[in-house]
Backbone bond lengths (Angstrom), bond angles and torsions (degrees), N, CA, C in turn:
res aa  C-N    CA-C-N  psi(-1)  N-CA   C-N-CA  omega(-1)  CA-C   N-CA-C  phi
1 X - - - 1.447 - - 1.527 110.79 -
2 X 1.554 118.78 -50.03 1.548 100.21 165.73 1.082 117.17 -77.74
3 X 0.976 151.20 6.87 1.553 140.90 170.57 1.596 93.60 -84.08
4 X 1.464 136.22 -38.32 1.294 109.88 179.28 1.153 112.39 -90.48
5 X 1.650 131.65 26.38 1.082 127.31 173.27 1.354 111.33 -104.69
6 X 1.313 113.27 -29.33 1.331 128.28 165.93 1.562 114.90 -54.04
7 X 1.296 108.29 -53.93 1.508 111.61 -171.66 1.391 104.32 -72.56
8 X 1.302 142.65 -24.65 1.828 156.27 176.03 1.422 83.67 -55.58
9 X 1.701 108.35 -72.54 1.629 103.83 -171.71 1.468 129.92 -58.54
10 X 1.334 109.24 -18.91 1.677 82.86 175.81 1.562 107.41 -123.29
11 X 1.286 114.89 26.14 1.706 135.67 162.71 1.889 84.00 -85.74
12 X 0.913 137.70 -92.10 1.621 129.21 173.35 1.376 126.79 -39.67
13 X 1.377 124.68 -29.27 1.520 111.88 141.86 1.665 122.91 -43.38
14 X 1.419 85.72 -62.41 2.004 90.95 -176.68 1.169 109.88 -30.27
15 X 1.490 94.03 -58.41 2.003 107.22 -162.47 1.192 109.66 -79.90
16 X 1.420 126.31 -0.33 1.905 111.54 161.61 1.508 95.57 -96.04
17 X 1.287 124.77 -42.92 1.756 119.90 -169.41 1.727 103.07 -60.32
18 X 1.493 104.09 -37.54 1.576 118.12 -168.35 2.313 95.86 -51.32
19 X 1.255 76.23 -71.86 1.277 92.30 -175.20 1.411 129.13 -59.42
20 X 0.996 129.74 -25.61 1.112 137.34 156.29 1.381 141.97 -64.60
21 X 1.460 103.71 -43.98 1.540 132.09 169.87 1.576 108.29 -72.11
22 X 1.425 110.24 -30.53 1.728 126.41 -178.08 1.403 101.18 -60.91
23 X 1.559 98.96 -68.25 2.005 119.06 175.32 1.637 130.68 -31.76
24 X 1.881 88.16 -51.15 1.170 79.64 174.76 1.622 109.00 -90.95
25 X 1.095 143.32 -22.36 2.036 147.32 179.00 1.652 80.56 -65.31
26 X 1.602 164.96 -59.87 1.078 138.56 174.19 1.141 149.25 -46.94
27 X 1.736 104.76 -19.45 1.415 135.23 -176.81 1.455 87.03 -91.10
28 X 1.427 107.97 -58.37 1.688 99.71 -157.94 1.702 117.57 -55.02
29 X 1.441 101.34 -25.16 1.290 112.85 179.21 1.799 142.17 -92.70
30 X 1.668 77.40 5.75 1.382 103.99 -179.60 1.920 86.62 -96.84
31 X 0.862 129.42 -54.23 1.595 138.93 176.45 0.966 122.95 -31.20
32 X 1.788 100.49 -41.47 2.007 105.35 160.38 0.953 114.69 -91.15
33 X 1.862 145.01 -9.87 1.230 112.57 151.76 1.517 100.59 -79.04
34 X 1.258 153.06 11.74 1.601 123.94 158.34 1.493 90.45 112.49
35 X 1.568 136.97 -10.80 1.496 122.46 156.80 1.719 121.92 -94.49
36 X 1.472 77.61 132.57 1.394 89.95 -159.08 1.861 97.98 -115.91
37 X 1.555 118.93 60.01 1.358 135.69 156.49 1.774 111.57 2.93
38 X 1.408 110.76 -63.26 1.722 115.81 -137.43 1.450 72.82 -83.42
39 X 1.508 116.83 -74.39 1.391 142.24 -164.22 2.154 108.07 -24.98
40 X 1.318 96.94 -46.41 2.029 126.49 -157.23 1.756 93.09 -66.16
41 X 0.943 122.32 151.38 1.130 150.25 -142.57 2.117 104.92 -135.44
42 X 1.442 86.11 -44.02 1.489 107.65 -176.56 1.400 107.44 -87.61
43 X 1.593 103.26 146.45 1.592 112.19 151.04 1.994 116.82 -96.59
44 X 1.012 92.43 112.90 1.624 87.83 174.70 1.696 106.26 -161.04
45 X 1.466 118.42 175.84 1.366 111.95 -155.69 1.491 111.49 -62.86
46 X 1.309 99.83 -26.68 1.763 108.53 -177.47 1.454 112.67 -68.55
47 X 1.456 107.94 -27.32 1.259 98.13 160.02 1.425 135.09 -93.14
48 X 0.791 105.38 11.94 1.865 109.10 -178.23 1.521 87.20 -90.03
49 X 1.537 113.89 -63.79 1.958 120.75 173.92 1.437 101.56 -13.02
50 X 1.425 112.80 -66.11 1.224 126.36 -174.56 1.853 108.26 -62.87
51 X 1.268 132.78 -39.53 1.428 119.37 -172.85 1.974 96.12 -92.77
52 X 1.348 121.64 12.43 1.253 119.17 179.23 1.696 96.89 -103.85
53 X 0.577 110.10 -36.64 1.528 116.21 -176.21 1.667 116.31 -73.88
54 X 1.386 110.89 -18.56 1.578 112.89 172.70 1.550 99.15 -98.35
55 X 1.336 127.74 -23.44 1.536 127.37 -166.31 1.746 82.48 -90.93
56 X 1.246 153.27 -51.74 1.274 135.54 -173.08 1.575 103.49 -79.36
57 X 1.194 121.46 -17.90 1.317 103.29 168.79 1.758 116.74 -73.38
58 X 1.325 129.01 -23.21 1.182 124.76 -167.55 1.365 101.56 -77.98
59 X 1.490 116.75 -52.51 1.245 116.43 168.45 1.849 132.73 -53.64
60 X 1.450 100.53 -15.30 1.895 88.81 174.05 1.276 87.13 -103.38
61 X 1.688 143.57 0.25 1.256 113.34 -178.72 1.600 109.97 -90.88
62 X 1.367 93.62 -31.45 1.997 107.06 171.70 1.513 88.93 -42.80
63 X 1.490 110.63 -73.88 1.600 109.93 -154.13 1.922 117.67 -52.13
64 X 1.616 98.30 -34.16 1.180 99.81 174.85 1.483 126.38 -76.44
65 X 1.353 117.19 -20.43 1.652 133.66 178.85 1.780 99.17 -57.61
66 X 1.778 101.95 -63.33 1.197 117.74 175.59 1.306 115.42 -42.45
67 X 0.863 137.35 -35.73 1.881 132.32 -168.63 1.471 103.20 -95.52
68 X 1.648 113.81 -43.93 1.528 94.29 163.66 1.227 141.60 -78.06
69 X 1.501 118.53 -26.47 1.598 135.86 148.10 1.486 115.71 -16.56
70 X 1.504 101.62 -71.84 1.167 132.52 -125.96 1.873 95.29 -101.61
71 X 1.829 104.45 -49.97 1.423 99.29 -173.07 1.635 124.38 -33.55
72 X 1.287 118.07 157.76 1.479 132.93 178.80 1.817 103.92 48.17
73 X 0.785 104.46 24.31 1.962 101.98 -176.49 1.602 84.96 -121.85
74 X 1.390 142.86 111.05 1.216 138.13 116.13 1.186 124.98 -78.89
């Protein structure tokens, strides 16, 4: 029972550090091409670029949190 409580907890670590750390490296990188998502006021294609780039960032950072978290721990 604690061993699967352990593994719950840092499978939900991953995925808030994952996601978060993802969000903001998508934002930040929308900033150097010059879209600036949070900041924009507007809907237009440059900004979606910009809200696509924080939604794929959350997701490779989840995935990447997870593999380092998580590796050699079954």
């Amino acid at each position: 029972m604690a061993q699967d409580f352990d593994r719950a907890l840092r499978e939900g670590l991953a995925d808030a550090v994952g996601f978060v750390g993802g969000a903001l490296a998508g934002w930040w990188l929308g900033r150097q091409f010059g879209i600036d998502f949070v900041a924009s006021t507007d809907w237009n294609a440059r900004q979606l670029v910009g809200l696509l780039l924080i939604v794929a960032g959350c997701g490779a950072g989840r995935l990447l949190a997870r593999r380092l978290m998580l590796k050699d721990k079954a």
